[in-house]
Structures are given as C-alpha cells and as structure tokens.
C-alpha positions as CSV (number, residue, x, y, z in Angstrom):
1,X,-42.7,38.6,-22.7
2,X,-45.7,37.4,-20.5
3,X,-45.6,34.4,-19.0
4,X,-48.9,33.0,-21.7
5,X,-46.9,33.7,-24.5
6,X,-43.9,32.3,-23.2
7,X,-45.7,29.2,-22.8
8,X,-47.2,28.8,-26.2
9,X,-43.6,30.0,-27.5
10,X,-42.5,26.8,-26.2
11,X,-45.7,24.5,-27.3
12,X,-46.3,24.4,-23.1
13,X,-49.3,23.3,-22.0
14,X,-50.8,26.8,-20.1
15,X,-51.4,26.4,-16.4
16,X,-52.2,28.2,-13.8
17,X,-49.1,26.6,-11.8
18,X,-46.9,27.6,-14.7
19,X,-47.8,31.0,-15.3
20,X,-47.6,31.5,-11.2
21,X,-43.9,30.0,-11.3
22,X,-42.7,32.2,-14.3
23,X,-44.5,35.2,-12.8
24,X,-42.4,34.2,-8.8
25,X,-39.4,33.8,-11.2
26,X,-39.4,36.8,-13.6
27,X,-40.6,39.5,-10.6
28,X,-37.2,38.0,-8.4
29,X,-33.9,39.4,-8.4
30,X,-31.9,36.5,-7.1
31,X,-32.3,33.2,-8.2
32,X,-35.0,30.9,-6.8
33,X,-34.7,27.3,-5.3
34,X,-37.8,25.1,-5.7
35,X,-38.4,25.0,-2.0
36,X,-38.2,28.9,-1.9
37,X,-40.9,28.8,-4.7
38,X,-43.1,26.6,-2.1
39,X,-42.7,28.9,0.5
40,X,-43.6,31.8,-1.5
41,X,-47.1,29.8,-2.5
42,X,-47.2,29.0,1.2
43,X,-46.9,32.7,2.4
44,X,-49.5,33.5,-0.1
45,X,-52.1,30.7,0.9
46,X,-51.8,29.2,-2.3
47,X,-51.7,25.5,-2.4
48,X,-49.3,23.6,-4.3
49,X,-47.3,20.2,-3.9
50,X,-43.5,20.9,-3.8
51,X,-43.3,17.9,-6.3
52,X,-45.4,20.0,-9.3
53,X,-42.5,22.7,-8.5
54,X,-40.0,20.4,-9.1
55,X,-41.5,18.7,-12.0
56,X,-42.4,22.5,-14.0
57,X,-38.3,24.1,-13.2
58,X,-37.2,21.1,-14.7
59,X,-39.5,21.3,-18.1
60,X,-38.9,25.0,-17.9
61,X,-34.8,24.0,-17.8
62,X,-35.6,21.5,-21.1
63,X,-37.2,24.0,-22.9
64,X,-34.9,26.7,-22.4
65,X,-36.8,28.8,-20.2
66,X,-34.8,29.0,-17.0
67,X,-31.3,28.3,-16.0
68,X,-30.5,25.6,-13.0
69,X,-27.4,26.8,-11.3
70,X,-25.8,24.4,-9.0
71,X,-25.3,26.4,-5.0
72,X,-22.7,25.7,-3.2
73,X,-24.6,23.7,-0.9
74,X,-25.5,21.2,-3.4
75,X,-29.2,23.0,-4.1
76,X,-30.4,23.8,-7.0
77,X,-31.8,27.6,-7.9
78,X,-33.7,29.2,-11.3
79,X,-33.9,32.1,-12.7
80,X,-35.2,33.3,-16.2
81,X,-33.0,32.6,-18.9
82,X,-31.6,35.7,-20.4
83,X,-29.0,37.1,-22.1
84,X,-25.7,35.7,-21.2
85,X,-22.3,37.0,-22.9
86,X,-19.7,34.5,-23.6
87,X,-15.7,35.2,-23.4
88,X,-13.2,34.0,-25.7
89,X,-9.9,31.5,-25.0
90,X,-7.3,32.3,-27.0
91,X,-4.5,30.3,-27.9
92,X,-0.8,31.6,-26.7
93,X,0.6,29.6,-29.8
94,X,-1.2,29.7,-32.7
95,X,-3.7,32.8,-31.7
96,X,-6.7,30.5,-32.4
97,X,-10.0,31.6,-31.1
98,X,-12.8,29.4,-29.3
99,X,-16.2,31.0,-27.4
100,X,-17.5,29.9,-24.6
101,X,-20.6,30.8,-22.2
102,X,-19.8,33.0,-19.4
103,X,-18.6,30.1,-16.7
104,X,-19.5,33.3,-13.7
105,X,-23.0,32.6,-13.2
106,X,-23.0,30.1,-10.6
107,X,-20.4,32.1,-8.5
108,X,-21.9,35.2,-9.4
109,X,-25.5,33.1,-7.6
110,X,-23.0,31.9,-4.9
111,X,-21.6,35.5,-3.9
112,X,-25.1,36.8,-3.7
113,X,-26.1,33.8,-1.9
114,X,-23.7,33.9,0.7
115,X,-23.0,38.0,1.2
116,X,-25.9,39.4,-0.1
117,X,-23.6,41.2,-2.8
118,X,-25.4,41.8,-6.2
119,X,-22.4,41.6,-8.7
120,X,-22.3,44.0,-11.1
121,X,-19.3,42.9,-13.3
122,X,-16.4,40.7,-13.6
123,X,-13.3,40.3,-15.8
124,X,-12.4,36.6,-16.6
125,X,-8.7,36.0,-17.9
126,X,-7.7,32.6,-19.0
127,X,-5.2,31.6,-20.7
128,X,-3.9,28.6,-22.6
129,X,-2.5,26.4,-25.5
130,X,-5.6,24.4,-28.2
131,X,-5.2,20.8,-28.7
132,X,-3.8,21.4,-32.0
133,X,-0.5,23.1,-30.6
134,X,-0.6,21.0,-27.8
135,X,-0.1,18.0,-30.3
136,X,2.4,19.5,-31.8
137,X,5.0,19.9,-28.9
C-alpha cells in the first residue's frame, strides 16, 4: 500500500515528513531507530528536526502503523507493521489452549542488530500449567 493511502487509511493528516518516514521505513530491511531515520534525511540533504521524527514513529506506533521494538541497548527501532504469526501455550493438565503474538521479534531485531544475521525462522516451545489447574492443585 502507498504511503498516501496508508495515511488516509488511518484518518492521518498527509505530510511530506510522513510520507518520507513510511517511504525510509517500508524500503528498509532492518528496523530503523529515529536517530537512524535523521541521518538518512541528513545524508540526503533533507532537513528535518529529530523531534518531528520522534513525534511521527510514535503516532505511526498508536495508529497501528509500525512496531517499536525495545534494542538491547535500551533504543528504540520501527519497522512497518506486518504480518506477525502467533504460537499457542498449551496446558500440560487440562490441554487448554491460549494464543499469543509471536514474543521473537525483539530478539529476532537484536540478533540482526548485533551479528548482522537476518533470521529466517525459529521454533518456540513453552510449556506450562493455566491458572485454572493451577488452582486446583
């Protein structure tokens, strides 16, 4: 979807800052930082205050458009929301079933970050007992 229609999808105002952040954010394979997003504004001679940056990942992370994921460093880095699959705790007792989002991504951005490795799947096991069983023991 282009970045306009994104916008309007979301009852966005449409600015030229916007579209330029979705555009950084949708054309990059690794997650961005804001001050990354700076420097790529700054290495194209485009002026922009770091503070607008901040301000537009945050409304973009209320409306649903991008994802914060938390670094190991303490930084914060975007990327475009997409699709994300969820995995499935299941109790050892009672066999009861409860989804839950995929908890991978911020190691997933971490392992890139750190070795440059672009992961390209993962098993998750976990295992446990629901409150309900729990209660009961």
């Amino acid at each position: 979807m282009e970045p306009k229609e994104i916008l309007k999808e979301k009852a966005l105002k449409i600015t030229k800052g916007r579209i330029e952040i979705l555009n950084i954010l949708t054309n990059s394979e690794n997650s961005l930082s804001a001050e990354k997003i700076y420097q790529i504004y700054r290495d194209n001679n485009i002026n922009i205050n770091l503070s607008t940056i901040y301000r537009t990942l945050e409304l973009f992370e209320e409306k649903e458009i991008t994802e914060k994921i938390t670094l190991n460093d303490g930084v914060f880095s975007y990327k475009i929301k997409g699709e994300t699959h969820r995995h499935h705790l299941e109790c050892d007792i009672c066999h009861k079933e409860v989804e839950i989002p995929c908890p991978m991504l911020q190691i997933q951005e971490m392992v890139q970050n750190s070795t440059g490795f672009t992961l390209t799947d993962h098993d998750l096991v976990m295992k446990g007992v629901c409150k309900d069983c729990k209660k009961k023991q």
